[in-house]
C-alpha positions in Angstrom: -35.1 39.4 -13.1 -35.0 36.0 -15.3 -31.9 37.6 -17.0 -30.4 38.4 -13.7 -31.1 34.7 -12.5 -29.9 33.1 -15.9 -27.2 35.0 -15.8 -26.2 33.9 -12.6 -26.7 30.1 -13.1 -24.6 30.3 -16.2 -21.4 31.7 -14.0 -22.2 29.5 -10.8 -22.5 26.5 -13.2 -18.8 27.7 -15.0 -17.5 28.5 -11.7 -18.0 24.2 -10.4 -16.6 22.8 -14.2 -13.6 25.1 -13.3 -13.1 24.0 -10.0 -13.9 20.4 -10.4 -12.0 20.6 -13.6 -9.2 21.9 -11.4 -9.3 19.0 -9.2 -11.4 21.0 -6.1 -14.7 20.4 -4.9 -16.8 22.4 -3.0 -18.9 21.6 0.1 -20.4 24.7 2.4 -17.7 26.4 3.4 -15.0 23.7 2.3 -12.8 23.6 -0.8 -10.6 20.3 -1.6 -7.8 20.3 -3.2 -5.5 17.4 -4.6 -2.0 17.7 -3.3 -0.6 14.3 -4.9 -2.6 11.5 -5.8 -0.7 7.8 -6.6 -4.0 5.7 -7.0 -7.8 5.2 -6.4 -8.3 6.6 -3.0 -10.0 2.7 -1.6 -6.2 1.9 -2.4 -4.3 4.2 -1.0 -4.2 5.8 2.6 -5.8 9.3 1.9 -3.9 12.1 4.0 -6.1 15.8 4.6 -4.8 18.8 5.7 -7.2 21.1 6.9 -7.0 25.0 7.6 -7.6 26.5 10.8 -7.0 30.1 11.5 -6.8 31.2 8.0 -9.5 34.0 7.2 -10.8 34.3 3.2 -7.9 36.1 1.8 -5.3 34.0 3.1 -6.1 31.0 1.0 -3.0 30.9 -0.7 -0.9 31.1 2.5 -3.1 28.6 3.6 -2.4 26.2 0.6 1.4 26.8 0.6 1.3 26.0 4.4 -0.2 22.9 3.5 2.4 21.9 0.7 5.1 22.2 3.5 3.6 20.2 5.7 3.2 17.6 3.6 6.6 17.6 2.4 8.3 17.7 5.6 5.8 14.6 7.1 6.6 12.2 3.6 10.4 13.1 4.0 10.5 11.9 7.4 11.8 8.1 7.5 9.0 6.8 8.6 7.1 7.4 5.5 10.1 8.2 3.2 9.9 4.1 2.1 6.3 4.3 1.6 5.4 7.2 -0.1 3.7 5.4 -3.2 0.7 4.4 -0.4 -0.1 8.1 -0.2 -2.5 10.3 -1.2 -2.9 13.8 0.1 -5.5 16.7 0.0 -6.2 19.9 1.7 -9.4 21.4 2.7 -9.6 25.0 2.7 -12.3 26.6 5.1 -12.4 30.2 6.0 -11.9 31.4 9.8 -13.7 35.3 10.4 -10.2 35.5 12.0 -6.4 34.6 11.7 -4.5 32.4 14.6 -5.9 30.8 17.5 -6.7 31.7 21.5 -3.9 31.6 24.1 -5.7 31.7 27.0 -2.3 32.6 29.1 -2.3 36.0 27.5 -6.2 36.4 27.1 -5.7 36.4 23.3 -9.1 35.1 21.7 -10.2 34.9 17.6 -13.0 33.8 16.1 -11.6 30.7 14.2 -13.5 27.8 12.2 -12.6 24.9 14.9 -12.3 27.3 17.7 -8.6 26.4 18.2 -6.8 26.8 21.4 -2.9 27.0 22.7 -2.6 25.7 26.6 -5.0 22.9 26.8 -5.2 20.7 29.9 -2.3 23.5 31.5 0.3 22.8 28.7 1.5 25.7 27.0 2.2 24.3 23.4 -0.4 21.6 23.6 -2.8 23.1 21.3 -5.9 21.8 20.4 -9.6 22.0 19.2 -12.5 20.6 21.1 -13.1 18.8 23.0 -11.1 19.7 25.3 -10.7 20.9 28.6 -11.7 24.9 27.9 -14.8 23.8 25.0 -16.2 20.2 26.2 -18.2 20.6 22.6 -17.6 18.2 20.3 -19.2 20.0 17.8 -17.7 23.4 17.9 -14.4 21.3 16.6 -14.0 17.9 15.4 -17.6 17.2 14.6 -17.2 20.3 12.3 -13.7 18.2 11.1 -15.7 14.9 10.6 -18.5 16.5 8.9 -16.2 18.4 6.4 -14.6 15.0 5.8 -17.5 13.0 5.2 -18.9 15.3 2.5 -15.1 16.0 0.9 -13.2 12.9 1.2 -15.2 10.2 3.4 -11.8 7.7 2.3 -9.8 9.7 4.6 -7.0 8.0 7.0 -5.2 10.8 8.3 -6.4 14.4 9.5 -4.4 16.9 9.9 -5.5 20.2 11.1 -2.8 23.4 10.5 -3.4 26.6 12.2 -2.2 29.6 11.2 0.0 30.7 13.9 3.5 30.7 14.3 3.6 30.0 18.3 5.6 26.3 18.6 2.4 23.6 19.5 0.7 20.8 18.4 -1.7 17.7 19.7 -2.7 13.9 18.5 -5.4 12.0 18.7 -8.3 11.4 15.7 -7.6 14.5 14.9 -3.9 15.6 14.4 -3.1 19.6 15.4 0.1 21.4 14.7 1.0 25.3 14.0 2.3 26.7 11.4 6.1 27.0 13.5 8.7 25.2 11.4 9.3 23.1 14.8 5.2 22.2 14.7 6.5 19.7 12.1 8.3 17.1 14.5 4.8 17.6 16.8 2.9 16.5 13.9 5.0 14.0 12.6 5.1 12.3 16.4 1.5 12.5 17.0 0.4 10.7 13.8 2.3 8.1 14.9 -0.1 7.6 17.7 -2.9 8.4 15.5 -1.9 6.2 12.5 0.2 2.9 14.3 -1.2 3.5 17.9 2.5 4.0 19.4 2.8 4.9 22.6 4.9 7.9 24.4 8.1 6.6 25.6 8.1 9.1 28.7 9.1 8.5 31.9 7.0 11.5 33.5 4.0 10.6 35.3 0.8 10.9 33.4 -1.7 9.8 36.3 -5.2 8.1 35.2 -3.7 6.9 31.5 -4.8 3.5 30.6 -2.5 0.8 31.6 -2.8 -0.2 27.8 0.4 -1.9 26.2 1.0 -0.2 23.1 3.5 -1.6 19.9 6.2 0.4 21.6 5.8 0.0 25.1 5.7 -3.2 27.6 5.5 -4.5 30.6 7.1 -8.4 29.7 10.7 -8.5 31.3 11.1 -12.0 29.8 12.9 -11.8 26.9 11.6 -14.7 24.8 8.0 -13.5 25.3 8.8 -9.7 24.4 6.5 -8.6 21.3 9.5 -7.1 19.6 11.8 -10.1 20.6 13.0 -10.7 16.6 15.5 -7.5 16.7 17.4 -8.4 19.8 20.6 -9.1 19.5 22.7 -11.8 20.8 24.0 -10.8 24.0 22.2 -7.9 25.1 21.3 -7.2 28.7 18.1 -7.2 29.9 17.2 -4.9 31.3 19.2 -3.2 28.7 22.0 -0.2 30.5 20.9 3.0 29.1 24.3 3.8 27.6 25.7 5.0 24.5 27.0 1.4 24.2 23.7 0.4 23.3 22.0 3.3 21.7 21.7 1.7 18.4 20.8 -2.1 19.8 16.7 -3.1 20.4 16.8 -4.2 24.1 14.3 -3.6 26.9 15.3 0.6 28.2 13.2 1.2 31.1 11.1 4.7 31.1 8.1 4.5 29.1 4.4 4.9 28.5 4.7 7.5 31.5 6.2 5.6 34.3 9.7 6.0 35.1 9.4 1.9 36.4 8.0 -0.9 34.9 7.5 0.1 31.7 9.8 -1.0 28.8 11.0 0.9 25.0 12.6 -0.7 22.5 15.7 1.7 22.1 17.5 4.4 24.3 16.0 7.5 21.9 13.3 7.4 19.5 10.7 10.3 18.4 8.2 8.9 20.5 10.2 10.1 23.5 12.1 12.7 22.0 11.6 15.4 19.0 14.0 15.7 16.6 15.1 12.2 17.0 14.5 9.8 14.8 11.6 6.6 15.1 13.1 3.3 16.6 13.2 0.4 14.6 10.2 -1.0 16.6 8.4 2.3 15.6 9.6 1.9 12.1 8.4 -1.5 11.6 4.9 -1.0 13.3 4.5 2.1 10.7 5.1 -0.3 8.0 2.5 -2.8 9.0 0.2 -0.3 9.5 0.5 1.4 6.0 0.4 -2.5 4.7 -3.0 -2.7 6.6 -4.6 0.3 5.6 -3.5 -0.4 1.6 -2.1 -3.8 0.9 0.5 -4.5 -1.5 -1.4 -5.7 -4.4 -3.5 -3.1 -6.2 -5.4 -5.4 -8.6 -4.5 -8.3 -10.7 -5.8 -9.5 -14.0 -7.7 -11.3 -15.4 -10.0 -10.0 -12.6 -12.0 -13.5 -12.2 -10.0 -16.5 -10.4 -12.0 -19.2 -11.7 -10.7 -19.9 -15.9 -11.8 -22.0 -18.4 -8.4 -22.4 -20.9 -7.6 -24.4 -23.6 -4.3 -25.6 -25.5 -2.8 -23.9 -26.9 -3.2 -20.6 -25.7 -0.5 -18.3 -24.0 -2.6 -16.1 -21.2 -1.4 -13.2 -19.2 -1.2 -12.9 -15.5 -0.5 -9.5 -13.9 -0.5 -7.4 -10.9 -0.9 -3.7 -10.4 1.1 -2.9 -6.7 2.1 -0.1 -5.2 6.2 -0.2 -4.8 7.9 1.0 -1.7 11.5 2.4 -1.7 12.8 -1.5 -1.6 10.9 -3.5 -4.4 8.1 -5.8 -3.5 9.6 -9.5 -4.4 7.0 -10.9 -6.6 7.2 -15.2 -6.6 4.7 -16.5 -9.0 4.1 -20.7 -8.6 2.3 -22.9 -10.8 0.6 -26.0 -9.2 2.1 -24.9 -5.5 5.5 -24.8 -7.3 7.5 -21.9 -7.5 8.5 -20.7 -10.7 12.2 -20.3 -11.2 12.6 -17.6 -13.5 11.2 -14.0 -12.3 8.5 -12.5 -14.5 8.3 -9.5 -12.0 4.6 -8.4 -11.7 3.2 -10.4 -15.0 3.6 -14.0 -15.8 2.4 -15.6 -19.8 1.5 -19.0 -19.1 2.2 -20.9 -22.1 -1.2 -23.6 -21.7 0.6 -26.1 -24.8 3.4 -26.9 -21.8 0.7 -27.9 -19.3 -1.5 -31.1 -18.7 -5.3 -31.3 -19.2 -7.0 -30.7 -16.0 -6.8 -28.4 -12.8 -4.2 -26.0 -12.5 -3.6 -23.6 -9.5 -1.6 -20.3 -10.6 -0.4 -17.8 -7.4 1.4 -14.8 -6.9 3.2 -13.7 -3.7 4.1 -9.9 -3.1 6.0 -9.2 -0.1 8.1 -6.5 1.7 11.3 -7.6 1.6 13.2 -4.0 2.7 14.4 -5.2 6.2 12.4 -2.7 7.9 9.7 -5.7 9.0 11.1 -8.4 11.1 7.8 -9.8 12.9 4.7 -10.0 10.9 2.1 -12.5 12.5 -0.7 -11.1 10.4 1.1 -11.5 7.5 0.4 -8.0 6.7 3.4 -6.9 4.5 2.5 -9.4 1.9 -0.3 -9.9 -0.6 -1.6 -12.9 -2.8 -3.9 -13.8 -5.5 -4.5 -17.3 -6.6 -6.5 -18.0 -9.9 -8.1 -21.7 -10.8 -7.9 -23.4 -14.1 -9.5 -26.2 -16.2 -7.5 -27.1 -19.0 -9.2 -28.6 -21.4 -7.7 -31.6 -22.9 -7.9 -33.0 -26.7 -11.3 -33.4 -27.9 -12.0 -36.6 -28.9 -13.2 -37.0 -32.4 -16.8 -37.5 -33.7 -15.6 -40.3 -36.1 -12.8 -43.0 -36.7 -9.8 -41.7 -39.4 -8.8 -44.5 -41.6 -4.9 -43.8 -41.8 -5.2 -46.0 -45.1 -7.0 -43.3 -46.8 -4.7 -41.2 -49.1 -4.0 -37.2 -48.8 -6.5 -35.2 -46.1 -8.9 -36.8 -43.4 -11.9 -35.4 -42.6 -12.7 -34.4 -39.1 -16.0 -34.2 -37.5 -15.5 -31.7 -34.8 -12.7 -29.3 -33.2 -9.9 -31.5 -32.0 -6.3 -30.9 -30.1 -3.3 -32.0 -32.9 0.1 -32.0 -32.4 -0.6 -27.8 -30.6 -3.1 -27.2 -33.0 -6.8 -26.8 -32.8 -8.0 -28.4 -36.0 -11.4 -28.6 -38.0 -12.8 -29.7 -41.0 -9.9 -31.5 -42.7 -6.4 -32.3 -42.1 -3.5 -33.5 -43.7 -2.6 -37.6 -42.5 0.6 -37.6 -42.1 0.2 -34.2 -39.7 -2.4 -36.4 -37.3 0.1 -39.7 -37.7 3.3 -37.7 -36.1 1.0 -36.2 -33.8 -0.6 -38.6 -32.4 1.9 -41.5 -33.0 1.4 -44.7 -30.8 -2.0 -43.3 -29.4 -4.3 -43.1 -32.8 -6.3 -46.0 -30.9 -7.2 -43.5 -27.9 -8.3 -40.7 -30.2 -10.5 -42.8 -32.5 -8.7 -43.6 -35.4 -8.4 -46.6 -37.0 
């Protein structure tokens, strides 16, 4: 029995180095995997895919599903620019059976999250609870948020894939779409609500929705006080005609957050009214700002501590680790609220023999500079760090020089001459042409 026992530690204990080793870790029923990884995940915003539907031997399909998912939502434009703030996972958990229920044809499985086609009487809306047919919390995304917390508790976006290939998806926390090709553009529109909080941009009534202006939608008919007010265009009615002549301007298109009246979009199409249409440049920008939100520009800078103690002369390096979007961060480095005129891109060697004893103030400015962000009042597409120094200055010396004396001088302490930190003893003439018309101020007679 001891053999038995040893023998089975020794291949459970092999079995986690392999999977960890891998890059998988295992928790219950739930196996992560890394899909791409482009930094520390408290840096980046940390997408999971999750299976739903997929019983034990259809892992694989399960992990190639997720691949193409993943691949279809960071080619989108939306997050084409940005891809560099992503990370992505999957977590595998076994369903006793494949697919999900549709009630309408009295088709039930036994599936991990208990998914279910026709929720709240919409064919393709499908979902896990809560919901209108299992109230539970539990019996869906509490199982989602558990799994999370114990496999990636830095997660952003969830996204929950079911194995079945009828056309349907849903937002919310919790992201649902099928494994239909089509399922894609579902997925892709909900996470905009779940990641930027955009609104639908349809007309049809949606009675009992919250009155609740999101970055897409308004109510303001006054131009100068409309949110997304920086992309209008000179000349532009508003009410803007909804016309071909104005399908590419930002005006004020009436139809949206499910009234027909009184409600304001940005543009005549967008994927938030539409599939397979692209986001509006109001949609566009909000995604931005909210990738910029969740994971700044700036990674980390060095030297890690802003408060320095330097002394002349000594060259000492600046830098920044950022994460680059499509466009190029511009990176301005100042000096003493100054801004430096040639680039150094993301590290800067301050020479200290150039600078004055005393306080010195060294920044760094990274911002988006792609176009795609026109109003920013948070400032959230741009990142800082500001570092404090004390230059020391010359040291003055522990006893006079006679400049009479012939050959070296002898020097009492570690003193600033002519660049050079000097000790012990020194040539004359080297402390005369470096200290010219000021030998008084540094002691020497």
């Amino acid at each position: 029995m001891n053999g038995r026992s040893n023998l089975f530690r020794f291949f459970y204990f092999s079995l986690v180095i392999v999977l960890f080793a891998a890059g998988e870790h295992v928790f219950a029923q739930g196996l992560r995997k890394t899909l791409r990884e482009t930094g520390n995940t408290g840096v980046r915003i940390n997408i999971v895919i999750l299976a739903e539907g997929y019983t034990a031997v259809q892992q694989a399909k399960f992990d190639s599903d997720a691949v193409v998912a993943l691949n279809a939502m960071l080619a989108d434009p939306f997050y084409a620019g940005y891809n560099r703030f992503f990370n992505a996972y999957s977590i595998f958990v076994a369903s006793a059976q494949s697919g999900a229920d549709h009630p309408s044809t009295h088709t039930y499985v036994n599936t991990y999250f208990n998914s279910t086609f026709g929720s709240f009487g919409v064919d393709r809306s499908l979902t896990i609870p809560p919901n209108d047919i299992d109230s539970n919390y539990a019996d869906g995304q509490g199982k989602v948020v558990n799994l999370l917390s114990q496999l990636l508790p830095d997660y952003d976006i969830a996204l929950v894939i079911v194995n079945d290939a009828t056309y349907g998806g849903s937002g919310g926390q919790i992201a649902v779409a099928s494994t239909n090709p089509s399922s894609t553009e579902i997925a892709i529109h909900e996470l905009g609500h779940t990641i930027t909080h955009l609104g639908d941009e349809y007309a049809d009534p949606f009675p009992g929705y919250p009155d609740t202006e999101e970055p897409n939608t308004t109510r303001q008919t006054i131009p100068g006080l409309v949110k997304w007010r920086g992309w209008f265009v000179p000349g532009t009615p508003y009410p803007t005609p909804q016309t071909a002549q104005y399908a590419s301007i930002v005006g004020l298109f009436e139809g949206a957050h499910y009234h027909a009246t009184g409600w304001y979009r940005p543009q005549l199409n967008c994927k938030m009214r539409a599939l397979n249409t692209p986001f509006c440049k109001v949609c566009l920008e909000a995604g931005a700002l909210s990738f910029y939100n969740l994971s700044p520009p700036i990674d980390s800078s060095i030297p890690a501590s802003t408060s320095l103690s330097l002394t002349r002369p000594q060259v000492h390096n600046f830098a920044l680790s950022v994460k680059q979007p499509s466009t190029p961060l511009s990176i301005r480095w100042a000096l003493d609220g100054r801004t430096l005129a040639f680039p150094t891109g993301t590290s800067l060697a301050l020479n200290t023999s150039t600078l004055a004893p005393g306080p010195h103030i060294v920044d760094v400015l990274a911002q988006d500079v792609s176009g795609r962000i026109r109003t920013d009042p948070l400032g959230l597409s741009q990142d800082t760090r500001t570092w404090r120094i004390d230059l020391n200055g010359p040291t003055p010396l522990s006893q006079p020089m006679n400049i009479s004396t012939r050959g070296n001088v002898q020097i009492g302490e570690n003193v600033m001459i002519g660049g050079f930190i000097i000790s012990g003893t020194a040539p004359k003439k080297l402390i005369i042409r470096a200290l010219g018309p000021s030998l008084q101020r540094y002691g020497v007679a």
